[in-house]
CHARMM-style PDB file with segment names, atoms N, HN, CA, C and O in Angstrom:
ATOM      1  N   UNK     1     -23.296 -16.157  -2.993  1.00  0.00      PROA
ATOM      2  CA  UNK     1     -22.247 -16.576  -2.091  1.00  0.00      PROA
ATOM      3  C   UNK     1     -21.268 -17.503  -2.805  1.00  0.00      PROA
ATOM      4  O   UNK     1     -20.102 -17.360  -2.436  1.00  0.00      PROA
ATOM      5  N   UNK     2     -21.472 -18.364  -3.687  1.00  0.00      PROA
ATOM      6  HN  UNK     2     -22.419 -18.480  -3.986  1.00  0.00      PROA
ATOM      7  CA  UNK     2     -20.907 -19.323  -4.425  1.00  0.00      PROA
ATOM      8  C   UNK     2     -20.176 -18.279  -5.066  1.00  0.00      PROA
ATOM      9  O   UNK     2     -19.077 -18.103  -4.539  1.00  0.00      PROA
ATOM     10  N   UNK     3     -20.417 -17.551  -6.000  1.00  0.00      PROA
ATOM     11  HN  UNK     3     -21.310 -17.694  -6.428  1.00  0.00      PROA
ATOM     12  CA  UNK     3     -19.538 -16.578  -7.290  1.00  0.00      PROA
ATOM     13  C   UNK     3     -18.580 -16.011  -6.134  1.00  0.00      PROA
ATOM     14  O   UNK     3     -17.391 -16.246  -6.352  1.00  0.00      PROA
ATOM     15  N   UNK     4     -18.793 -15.463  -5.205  1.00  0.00      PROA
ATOM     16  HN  UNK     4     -19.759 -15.271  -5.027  1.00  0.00      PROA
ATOM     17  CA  UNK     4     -17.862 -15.046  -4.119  1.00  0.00      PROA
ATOM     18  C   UNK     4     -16.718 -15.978  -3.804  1.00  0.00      PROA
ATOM     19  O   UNK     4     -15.547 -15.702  -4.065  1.00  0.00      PROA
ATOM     20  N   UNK     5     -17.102 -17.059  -3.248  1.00  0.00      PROA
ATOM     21  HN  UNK     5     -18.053 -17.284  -3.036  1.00  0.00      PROA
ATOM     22  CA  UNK     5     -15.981 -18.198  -2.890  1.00  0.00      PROA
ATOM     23  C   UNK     5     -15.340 -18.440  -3.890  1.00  0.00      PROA
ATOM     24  O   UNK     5     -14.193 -18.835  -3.679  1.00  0.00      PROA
ATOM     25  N   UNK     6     -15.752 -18.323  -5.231  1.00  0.00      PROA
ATOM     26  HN  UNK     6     -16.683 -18.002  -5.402  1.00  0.00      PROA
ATOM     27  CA  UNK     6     -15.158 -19.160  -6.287  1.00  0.00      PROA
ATOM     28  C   UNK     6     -14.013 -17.995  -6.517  1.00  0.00      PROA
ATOM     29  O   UNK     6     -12.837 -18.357  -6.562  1.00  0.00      PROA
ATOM     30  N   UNK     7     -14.434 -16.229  -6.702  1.00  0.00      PROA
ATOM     31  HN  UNK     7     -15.390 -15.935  -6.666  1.00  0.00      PROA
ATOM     32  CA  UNK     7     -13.307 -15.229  -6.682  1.00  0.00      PROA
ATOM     33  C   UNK     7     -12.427 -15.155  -5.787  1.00  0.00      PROA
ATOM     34  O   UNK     7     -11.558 -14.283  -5.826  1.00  0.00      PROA
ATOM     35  N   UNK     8     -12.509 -16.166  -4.711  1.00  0.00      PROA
ATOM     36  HN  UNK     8     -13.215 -16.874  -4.678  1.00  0.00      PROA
ATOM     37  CA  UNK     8     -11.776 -16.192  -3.327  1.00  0.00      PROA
ATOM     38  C   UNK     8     -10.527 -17.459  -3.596  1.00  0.00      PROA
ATOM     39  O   UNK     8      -9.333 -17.636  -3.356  1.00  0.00      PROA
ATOM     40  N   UNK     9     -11.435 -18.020  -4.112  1.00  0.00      PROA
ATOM     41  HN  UNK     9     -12.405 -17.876  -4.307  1.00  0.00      PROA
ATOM     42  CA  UNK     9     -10.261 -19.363  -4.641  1.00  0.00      PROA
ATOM     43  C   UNK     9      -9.538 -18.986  -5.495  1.00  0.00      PROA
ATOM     44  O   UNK     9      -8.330 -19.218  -5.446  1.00  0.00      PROA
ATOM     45  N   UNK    10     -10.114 -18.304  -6.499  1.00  0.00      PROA
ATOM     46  HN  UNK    10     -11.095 -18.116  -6.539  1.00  0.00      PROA
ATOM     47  CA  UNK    10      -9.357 -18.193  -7.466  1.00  0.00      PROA
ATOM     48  C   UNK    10      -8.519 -17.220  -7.619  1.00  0.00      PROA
ATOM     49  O   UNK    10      -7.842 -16.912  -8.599  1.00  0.00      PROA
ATOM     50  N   UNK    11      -8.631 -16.608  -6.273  1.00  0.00      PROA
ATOM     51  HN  UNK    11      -9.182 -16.858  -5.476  1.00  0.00      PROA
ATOM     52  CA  UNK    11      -7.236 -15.386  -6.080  1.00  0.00      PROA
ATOM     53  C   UNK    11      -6.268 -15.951  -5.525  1.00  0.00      PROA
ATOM     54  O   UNK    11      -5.118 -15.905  -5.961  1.00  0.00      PROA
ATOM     55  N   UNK    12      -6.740 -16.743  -4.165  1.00  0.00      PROA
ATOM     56  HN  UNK    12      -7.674 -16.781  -3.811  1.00  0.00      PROA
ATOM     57  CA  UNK    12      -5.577 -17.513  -3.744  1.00  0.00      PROA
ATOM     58  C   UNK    12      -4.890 -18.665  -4.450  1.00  0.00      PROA
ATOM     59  O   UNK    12      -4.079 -19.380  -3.861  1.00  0.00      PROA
ATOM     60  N   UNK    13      -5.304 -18.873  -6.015  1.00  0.00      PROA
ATOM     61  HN  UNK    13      -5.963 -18.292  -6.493  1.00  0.00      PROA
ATOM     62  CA  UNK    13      -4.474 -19.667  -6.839  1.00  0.00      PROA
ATOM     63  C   UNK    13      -3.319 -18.987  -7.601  1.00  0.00      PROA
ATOM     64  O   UNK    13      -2.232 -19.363  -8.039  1.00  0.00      PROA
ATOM     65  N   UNK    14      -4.171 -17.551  -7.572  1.00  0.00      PROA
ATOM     66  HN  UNK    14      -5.054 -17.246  -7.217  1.00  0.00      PROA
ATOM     67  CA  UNK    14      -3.081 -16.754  -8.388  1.00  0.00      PROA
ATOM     68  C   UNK    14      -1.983 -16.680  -7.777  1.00  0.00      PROA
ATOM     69  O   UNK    14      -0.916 -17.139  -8.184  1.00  0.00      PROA
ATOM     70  N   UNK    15      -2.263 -15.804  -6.247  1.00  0.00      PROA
ATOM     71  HN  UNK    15      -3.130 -15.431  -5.917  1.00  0.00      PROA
ATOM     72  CA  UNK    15      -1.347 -15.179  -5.479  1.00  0.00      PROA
ATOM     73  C   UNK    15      -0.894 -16.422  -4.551  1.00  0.00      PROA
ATOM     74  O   UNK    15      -1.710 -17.034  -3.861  1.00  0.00      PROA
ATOM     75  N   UNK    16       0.292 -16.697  -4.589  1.00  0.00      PROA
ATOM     76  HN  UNK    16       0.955 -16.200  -5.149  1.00  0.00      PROA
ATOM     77  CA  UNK    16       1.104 -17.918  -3.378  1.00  0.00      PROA
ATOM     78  C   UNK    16       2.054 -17.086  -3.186  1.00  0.00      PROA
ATOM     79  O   UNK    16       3.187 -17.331  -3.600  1.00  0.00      PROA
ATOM     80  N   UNK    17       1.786 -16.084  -2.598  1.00  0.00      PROA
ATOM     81  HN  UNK    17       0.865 -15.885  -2.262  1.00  0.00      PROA
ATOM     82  CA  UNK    17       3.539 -15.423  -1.735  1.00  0.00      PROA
ATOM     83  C   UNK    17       3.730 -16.254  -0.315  1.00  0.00      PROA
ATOM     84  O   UNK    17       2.763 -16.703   0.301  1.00  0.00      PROA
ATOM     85  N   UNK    18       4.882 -16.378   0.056  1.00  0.00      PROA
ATOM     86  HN  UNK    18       5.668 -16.014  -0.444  1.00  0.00      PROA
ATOM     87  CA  UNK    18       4.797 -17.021   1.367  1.00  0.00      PROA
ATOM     88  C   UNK    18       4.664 -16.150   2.145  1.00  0.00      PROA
ATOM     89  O   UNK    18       5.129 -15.039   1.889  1.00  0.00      PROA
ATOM     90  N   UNK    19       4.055 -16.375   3.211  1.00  0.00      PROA
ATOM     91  HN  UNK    19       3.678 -17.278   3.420  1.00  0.00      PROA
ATOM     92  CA  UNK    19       3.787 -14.772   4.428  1.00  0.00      PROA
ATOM     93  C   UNK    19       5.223 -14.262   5.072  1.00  0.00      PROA
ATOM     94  O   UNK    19       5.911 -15.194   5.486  1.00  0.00      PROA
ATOM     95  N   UNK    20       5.610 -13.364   5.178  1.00  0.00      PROA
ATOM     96  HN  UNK    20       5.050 -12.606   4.842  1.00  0.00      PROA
ATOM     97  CA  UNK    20       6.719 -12.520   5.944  1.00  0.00      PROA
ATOM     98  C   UNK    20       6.834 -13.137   7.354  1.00  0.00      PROA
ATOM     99  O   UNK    20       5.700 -13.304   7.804  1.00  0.00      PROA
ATOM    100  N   UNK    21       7.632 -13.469   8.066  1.00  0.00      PROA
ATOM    101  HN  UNK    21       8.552 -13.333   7.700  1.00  0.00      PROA
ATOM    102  CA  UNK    21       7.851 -13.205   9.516  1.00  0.00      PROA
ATOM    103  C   UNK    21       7.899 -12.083   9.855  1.00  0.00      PROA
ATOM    104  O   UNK    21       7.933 -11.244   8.956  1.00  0.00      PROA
ATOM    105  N   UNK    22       7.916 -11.685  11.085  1.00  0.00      PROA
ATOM    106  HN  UNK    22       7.888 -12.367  11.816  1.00  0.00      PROA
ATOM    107  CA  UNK    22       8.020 -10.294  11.841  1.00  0.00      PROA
ATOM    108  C   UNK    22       9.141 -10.003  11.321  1.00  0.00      PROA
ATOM    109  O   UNK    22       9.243  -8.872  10.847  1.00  0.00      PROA
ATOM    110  N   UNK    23      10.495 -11.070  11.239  1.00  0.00      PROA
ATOM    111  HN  UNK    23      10.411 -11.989  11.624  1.00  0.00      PROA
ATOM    112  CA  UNK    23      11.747  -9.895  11.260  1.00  0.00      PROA
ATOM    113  C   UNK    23      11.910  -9.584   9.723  1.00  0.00      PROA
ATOM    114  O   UNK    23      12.134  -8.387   9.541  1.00  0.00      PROA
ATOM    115  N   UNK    24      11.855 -10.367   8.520  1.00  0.00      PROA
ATOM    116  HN  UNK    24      11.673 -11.338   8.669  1.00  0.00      PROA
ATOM    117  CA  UNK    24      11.679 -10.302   7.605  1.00  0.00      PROA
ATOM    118  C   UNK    24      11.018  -8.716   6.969  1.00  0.00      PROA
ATOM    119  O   UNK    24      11.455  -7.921   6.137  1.00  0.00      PROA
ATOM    120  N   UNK    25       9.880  -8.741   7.746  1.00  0.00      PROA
ATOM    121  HN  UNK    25       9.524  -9.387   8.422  1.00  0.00      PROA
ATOM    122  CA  UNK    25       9.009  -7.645   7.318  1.00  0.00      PROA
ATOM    123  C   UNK    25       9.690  -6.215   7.783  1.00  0.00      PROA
ATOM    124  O   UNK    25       9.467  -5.308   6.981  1.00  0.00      PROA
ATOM    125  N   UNK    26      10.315  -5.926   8.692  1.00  0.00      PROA
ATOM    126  HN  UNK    26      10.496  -6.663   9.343  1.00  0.00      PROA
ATOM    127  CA  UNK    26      10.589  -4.892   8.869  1.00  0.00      PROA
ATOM    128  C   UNK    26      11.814  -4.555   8.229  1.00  0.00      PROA
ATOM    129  O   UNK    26      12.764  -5.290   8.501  1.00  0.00      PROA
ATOM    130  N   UNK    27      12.061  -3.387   7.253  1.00  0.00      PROA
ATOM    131  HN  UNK    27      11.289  -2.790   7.032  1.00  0.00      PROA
ATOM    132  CA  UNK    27      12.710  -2.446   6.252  1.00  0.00      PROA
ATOM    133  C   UNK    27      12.392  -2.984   5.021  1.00  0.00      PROA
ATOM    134  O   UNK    27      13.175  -2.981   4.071  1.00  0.00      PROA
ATOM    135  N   UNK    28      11.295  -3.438   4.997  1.00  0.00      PROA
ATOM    136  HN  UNK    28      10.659  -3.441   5.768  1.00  0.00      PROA
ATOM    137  CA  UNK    28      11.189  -3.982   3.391  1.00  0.00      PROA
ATOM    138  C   UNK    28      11.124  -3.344   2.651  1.00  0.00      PROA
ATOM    139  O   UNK    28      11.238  -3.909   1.563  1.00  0.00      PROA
ATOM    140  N   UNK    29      10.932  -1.952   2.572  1.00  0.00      PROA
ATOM    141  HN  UNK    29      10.839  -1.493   3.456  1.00  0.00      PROA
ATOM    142  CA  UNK    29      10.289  -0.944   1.884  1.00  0.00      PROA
ATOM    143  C   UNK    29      11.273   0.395   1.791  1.00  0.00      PROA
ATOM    144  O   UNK    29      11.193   1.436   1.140  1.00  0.00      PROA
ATOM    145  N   UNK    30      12.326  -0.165   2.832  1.00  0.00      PROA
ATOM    146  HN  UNK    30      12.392  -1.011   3.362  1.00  0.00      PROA
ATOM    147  CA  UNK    30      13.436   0.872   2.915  1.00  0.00      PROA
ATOM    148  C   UNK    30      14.022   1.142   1.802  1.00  0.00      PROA
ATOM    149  O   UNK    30      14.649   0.264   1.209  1.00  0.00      PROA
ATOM    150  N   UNK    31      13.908   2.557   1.269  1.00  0.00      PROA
ATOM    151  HN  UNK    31      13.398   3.270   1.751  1.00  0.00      PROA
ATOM    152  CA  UNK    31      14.357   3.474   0.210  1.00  0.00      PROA
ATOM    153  C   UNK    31      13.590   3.441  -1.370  1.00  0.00      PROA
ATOM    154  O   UNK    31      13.906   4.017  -2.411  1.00  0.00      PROA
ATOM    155  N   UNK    32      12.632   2.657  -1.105  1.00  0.00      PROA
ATOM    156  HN  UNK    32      12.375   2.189  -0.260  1.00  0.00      PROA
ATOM    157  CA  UNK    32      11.459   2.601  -2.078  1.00  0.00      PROA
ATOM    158  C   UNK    32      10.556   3.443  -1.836  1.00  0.00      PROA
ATOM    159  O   UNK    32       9.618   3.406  -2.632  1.00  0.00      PROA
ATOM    160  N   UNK    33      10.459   4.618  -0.565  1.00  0.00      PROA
ATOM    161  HN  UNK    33      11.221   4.648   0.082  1.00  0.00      PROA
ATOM    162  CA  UNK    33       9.221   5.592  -0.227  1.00  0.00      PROA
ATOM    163  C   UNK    33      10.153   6.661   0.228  1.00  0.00      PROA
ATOM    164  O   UNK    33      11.118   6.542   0.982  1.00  0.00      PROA
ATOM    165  N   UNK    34       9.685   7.750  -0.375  1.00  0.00      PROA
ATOM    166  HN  UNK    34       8.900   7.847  -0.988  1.00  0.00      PROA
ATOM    167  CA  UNK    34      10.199   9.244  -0.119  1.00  0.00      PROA
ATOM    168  C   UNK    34       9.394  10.127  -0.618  1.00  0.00      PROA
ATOM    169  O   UNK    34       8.672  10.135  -1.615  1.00  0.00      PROA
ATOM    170  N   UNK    35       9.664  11.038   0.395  1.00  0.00      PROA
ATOM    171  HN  UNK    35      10.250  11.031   1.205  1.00  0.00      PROA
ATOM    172  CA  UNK    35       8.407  11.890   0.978  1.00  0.00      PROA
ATOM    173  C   UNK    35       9.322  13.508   0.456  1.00  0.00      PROA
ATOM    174  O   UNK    35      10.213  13.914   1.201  1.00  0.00      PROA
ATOM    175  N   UNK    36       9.046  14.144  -0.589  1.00  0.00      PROA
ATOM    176  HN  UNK    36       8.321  13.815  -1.195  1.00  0.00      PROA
ATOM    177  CA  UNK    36       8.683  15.733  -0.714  1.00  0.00      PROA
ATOM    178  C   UNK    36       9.484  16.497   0.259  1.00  0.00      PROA
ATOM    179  O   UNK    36       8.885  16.196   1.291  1.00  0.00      PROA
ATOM    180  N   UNK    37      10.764  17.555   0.749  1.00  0.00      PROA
ATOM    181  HN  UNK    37      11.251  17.800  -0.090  1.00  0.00      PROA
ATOM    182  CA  UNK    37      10.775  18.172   1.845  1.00  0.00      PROA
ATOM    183  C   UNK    37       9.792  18.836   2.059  1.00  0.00      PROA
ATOM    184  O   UNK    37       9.480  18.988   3.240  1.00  0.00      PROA
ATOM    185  N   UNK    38       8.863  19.536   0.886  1.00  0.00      PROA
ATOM    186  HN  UNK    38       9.116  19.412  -0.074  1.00  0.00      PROA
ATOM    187  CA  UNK    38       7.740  20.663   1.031  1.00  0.00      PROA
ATOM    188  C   UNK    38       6.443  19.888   1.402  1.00  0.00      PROA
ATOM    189  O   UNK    38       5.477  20.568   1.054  1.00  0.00      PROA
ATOM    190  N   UNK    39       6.101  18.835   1.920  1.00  0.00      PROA
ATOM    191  HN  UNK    39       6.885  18.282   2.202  1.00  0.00      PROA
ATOM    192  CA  UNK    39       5.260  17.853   1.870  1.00  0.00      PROA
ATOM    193  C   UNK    39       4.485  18.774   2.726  1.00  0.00      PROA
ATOM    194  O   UNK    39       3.721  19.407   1.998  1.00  0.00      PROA
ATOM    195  N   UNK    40       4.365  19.098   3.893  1.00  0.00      PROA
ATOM    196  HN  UNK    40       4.986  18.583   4.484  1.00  0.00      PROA
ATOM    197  CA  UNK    40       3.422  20.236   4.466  1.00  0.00      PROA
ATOM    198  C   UNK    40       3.336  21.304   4.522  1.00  0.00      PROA
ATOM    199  O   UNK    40       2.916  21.938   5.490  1.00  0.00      PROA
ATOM    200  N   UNK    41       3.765  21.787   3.365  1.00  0.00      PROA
ATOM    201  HN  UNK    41       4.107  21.273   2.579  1.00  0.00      PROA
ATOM    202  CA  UNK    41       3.842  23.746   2.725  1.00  0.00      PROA
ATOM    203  C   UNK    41       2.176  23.437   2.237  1.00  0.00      PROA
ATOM    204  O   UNK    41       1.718  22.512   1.566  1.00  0.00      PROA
ATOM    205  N   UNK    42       1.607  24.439   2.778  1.00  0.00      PROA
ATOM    206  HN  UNK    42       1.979  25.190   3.323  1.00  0.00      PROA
ATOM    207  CA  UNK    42       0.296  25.455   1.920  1.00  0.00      PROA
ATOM    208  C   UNK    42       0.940  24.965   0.393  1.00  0.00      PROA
ATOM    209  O   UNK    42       2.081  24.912  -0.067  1.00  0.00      PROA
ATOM    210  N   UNK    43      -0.635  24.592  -0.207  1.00  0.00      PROA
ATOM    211  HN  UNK    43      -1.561  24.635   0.167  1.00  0.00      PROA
ATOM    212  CA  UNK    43      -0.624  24.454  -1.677  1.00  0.00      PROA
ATOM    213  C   UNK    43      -1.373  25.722  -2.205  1.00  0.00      PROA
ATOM    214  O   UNK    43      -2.548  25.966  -1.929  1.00  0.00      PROA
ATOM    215  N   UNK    44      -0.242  26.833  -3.322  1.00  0.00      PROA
ATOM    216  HN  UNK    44       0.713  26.635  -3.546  1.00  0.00      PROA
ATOM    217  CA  UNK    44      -0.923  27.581  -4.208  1.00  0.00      PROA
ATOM    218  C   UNK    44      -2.144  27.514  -4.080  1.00  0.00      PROA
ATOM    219  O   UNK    44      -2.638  28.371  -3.346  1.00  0.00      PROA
ATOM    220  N   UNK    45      -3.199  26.374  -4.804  1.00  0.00      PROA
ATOM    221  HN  UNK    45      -2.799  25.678  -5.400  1.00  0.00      PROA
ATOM    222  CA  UNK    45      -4.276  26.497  -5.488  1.00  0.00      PROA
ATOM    223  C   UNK    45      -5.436  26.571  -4.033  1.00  0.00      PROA
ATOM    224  O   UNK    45      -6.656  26.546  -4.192  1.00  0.00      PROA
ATOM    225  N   UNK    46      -4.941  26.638  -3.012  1.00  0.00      PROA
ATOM    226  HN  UNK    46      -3.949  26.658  -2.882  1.00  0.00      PROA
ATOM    227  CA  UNK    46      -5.883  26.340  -1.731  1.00  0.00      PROA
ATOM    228  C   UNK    46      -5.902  27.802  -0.935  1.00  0.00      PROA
ATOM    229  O   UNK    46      -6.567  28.008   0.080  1.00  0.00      PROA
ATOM    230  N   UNK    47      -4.879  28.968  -1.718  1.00  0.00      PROA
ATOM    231  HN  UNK    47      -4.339  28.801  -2.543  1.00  0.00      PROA
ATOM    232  CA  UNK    47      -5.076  29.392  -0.720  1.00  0.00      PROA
ATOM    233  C   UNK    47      -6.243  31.007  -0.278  1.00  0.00      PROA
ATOM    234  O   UNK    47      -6.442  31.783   0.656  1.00  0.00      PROA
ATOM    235  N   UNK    48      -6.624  30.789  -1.414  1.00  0.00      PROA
ATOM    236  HN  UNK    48      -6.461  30.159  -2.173  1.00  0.00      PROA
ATOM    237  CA  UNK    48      -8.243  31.861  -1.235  1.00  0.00      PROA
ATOM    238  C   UNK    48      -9.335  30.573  -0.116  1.00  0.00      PROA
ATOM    239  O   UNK    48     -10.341  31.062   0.397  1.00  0.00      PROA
ATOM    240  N   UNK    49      -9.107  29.398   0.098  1.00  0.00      PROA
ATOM    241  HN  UNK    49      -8.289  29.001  -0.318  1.00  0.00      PROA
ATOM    242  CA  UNK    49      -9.638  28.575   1.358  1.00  0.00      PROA
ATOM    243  C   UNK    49      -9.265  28.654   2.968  1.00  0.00      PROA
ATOM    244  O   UNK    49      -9.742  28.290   4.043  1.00  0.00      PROA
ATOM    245  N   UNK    50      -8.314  29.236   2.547  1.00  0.00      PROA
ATOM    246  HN  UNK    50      -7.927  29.532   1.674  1.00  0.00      PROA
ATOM    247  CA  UNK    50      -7.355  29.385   4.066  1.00  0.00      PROA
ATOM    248  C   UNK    50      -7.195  30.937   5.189  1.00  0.00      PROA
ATOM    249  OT1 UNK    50      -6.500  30.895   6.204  1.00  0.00      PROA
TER     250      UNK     50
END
């Protein structure tokens, strides 16, 4: 339990981000994630499974 707490401390020494507010947090991520148009096409290699 000790070696545990001590990896617990010693992450939260590494990491000091300040926490997000609600409004903050929302679009944070806007135009950093994109998604495939073919994203739910049958994959080739699957389809003797199907």
């Amino acid at each position: 339990m000790h070696y545990i707490e001590g990896l617990v401390a010693k992450h939260n020494q590494l990491v000091q981000t300040p926490p997000l507010n609600r409004k903050d947090a929302f679009g944070i991520w806007k135009g950093e994630v994109w998604m495939s148009g073919d994203f739910n096409a049958p994959l080739d290699d699957l389809q003797e499974y199907m």
